[in-house]
C-alpha positions in Angstrom: 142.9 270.0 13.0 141.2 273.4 12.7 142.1 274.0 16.8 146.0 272.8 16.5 145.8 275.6 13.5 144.1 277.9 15.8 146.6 277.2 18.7 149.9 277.7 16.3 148.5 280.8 14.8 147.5 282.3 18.1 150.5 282.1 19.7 153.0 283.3 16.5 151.0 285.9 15.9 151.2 287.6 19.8 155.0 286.9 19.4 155.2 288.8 16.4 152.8 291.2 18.3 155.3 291.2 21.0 158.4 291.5 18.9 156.6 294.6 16.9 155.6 296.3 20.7 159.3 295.6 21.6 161.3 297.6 18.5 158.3 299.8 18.9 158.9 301.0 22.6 155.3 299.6 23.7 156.7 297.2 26.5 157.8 298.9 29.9 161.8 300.1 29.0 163.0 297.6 31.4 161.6 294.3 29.7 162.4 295.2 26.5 164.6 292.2 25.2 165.1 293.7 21.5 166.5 297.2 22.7 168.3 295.3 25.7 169.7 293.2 23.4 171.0 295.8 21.2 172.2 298.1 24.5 174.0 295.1 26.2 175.8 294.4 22.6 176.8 298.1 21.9 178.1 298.3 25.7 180.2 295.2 25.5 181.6 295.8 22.0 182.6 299.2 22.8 184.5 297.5 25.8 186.2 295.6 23.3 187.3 297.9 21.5 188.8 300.0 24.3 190.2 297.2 26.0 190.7 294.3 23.3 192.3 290.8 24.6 194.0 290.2 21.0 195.2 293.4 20.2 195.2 292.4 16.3 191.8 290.7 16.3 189.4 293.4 14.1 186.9 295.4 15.2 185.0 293.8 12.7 185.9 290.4 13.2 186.1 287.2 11.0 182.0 286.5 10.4 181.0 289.9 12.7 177.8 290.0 10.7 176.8 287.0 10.2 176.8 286.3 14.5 174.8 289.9 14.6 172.6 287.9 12.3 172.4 285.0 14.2 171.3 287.5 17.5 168.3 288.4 16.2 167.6 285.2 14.7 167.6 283.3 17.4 166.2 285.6 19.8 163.5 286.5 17.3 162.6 285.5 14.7 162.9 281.4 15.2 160.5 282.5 18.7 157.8 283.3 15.9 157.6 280.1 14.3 158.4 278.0 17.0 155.6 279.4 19.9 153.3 278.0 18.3 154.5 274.5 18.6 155.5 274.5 22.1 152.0 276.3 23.3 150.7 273.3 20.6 152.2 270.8 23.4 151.6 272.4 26.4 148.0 272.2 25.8 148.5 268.5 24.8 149.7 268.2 27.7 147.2 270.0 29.7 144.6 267.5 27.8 146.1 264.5 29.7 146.1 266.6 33.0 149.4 267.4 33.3 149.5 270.8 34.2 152.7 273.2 34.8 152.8 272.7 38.4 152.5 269.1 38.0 156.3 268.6 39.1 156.4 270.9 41.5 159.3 270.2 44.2 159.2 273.6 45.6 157.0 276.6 46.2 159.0 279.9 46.4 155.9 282.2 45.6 156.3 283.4 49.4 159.8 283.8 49.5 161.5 287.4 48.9 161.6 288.9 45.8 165.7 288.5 45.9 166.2 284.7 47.0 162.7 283.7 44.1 165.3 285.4 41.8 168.1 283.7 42.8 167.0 280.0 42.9 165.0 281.0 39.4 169.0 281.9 38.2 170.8 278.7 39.4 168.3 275.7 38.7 167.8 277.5 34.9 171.7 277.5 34.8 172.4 273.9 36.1 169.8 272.6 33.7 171.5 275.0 30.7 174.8 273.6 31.8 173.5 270.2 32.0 171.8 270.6 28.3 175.4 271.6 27.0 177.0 268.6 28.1 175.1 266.8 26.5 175.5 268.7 23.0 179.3 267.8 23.4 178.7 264.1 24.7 176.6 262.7 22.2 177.6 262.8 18.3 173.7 263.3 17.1 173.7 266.3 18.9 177.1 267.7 18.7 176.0 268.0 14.7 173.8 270.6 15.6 176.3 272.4 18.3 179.0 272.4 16.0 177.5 275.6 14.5 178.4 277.3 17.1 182.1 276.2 17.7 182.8 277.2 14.0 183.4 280.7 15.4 187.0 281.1 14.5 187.2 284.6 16.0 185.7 285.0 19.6 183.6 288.0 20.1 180.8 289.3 22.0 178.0 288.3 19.2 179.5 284.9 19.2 177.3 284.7 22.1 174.2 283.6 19.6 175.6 282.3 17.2 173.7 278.6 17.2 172.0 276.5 15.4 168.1 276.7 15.7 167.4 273.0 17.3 169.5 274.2 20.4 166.3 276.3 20.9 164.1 273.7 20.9 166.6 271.5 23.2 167.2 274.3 25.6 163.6 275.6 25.7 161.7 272.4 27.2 164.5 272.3 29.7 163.5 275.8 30.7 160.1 275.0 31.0 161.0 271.7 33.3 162.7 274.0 35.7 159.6 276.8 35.9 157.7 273.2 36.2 160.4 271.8 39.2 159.4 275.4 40.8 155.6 275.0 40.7 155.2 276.5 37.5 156.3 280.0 38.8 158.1 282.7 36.7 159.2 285.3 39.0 157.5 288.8 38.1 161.2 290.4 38.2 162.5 287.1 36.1 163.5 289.6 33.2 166.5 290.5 35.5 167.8 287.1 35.4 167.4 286.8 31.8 169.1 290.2 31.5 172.1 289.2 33.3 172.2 286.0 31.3 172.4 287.7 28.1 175.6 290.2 29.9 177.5 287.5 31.2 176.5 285.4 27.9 178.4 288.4 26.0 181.3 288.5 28.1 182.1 284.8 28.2 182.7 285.5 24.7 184.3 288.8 23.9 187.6 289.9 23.3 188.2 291.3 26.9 190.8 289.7 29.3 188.2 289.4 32.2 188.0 286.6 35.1 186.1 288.5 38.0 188.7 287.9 40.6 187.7 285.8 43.1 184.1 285.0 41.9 185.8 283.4 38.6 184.9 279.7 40.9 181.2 281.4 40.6 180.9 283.5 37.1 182.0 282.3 34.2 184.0 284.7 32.5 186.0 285.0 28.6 189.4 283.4 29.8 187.3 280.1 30.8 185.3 280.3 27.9 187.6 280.8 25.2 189.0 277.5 26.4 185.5 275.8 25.7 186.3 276.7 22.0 190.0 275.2 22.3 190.5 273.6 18.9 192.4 271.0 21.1 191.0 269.5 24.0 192.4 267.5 27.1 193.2 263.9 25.7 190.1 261.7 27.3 187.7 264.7 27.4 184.5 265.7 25.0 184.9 269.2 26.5 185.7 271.2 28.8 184.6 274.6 30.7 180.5 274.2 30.0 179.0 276.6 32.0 176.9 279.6 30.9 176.3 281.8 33.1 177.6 280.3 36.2 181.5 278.6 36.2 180.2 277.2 39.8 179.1 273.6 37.8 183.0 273.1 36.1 184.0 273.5 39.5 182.2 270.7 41.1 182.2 268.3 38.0 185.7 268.4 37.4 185.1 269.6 34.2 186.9 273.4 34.3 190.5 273.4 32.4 192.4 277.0 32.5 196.0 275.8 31.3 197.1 279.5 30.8 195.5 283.0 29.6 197.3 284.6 26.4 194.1 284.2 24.5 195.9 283.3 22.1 195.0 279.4 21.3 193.4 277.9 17.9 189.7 277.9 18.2 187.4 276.1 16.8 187.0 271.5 15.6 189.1 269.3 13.3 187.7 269.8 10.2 186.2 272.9 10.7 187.8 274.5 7.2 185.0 272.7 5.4 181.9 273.7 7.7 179.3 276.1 6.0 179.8 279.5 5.7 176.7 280.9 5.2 173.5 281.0 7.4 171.1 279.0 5.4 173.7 275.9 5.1 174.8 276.0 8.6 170.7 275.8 9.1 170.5 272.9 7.3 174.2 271.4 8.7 173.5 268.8 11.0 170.1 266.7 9.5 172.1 265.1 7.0 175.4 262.5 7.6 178.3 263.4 5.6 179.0 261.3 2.3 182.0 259.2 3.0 
């Protein structure tokens, strides 16, 4: 008992450690998530406000703060208390002598730096995009994913607005594909997550964007809003699940683009009686809904 305590303890306190070097500029400039974070949001929102998609959406939108909230939640904060768990696992894992590189199908350690990057980018995204299917496709989990498609105004902080078991479905899934790549982490992998968080911001702003011809590549806000389409295709659980890349919709028949005003409902049936406030919306999802 005294190691699992030792284990949990370890590992929050070097994230808070971390976290402290981070908003303290004691991590090299360019793997600094909190003041990337915080860059990448200012950039996008002041994009937004030059160049809004719905020209009578707020600059302080409906729930601004709360999704700014969310942000550092998520990114932060929840990484604290949950570290220790997962390093809690791996090591029970390691105890039965299955180790990282125990479902290795590839070794790209040799490769350049650029194409160890770029497989890195796409098998994290597949299995992201795979993960979100599922958070549509089955009710248990939808519960939890709802939080996030309560957003009734799209905007870039949207982007993070989720409830905290998505981190503990998404993370293991990570893991699996470091694991699928021999365990490796490429030394420049804070790029990829960098770009992740951009495009993440983008998908949903308010800015009319589709990348010309790489929209069948990069997701962008026009397919995304449509993810968030208060109605949905008759026969479908959703539509338009990619996150970073659009590439998956494409293949799986699941992209839908009807039109591009921007100006559609947003949001679930019943939404008008979902939480409000952070803590509930924490809490939303445990407990079924009294008949």
């Amino acid at each position: 008992m005294l190691k699992v305590f030792d284990i949990i303890t370890s590992a929050s306190l070097n994230t808070i450690n971390w976290v402290w070097n981070c908003i303290t500029f004691n991590v090299t400039w360019y793997t600094n998530y909190f003041w990337g974070l915080i860059f990448i949001s200012l950039l996008v929102w002041g994009i937004e406000i030059l160049f809004p998609w719905r020209k009578n959406q707020s600059i302080f939108r409906k729930d601004f703060w709360l999704d700014a909230f969310y942000m550092f939640f998520n990114f932060f904060v929840f990484s604290i208390v949950i570290n220790g768990v997962y390093k809690l696992i791996e090591a029970g894992f390691a105890s039965m002598g299955i180790q990282i590189n125990s479902l290795a199908i590839i070794n790209i350690t040799e490769w350049p730096m650029w194409s160890q990057l770029l497989v890195f980018f796409i098998v994290l995204d597949f299995l992201q995009w795979f993960t979100h299917t599922l958070l549509h496709r089955y009710l248990f989990l939808w519960r939890f994913h709802k939080v996030h498609h309560s957003v009734k105004e799209m905007g870039f902080a949207a982007h993070l607005r989720y409830h905290w078991m998505e981190n503990i479905l998404y993370k293991p899934l990570k893991t699996f594909g470091v694991m699928l790549l021999g365990g490796f982490e490429p030394e420049q992998a804070y790029i990829v997550h960098f770009i992740a968080i951009a495009i993440g911001h983008f998908n949903h702003s308010n800015i009319k964007i589709t990348w010309g011809p790489l929209k069948y590549i990069i997701n962008n806000p026009v397919m995304h809003l449509y993810h968030h389409a208060y109605v949905l295709p008759k026969g479908t659980y959703g539509v338009n699940f990619g996150i970073s890349l659009s590439l998956w919709d494409y293949i799986f028949k699941t992209n839908y683009i009807p039109e591009d005003s921007g100006t559609i409902k947003i949001g679930f049936k019943g939404d008008d009686k979902f939480p409000k406030n952070f803590v509930q919306q924490s809490l939303y999802g445990f407990f079924k809904k009294k008949k």
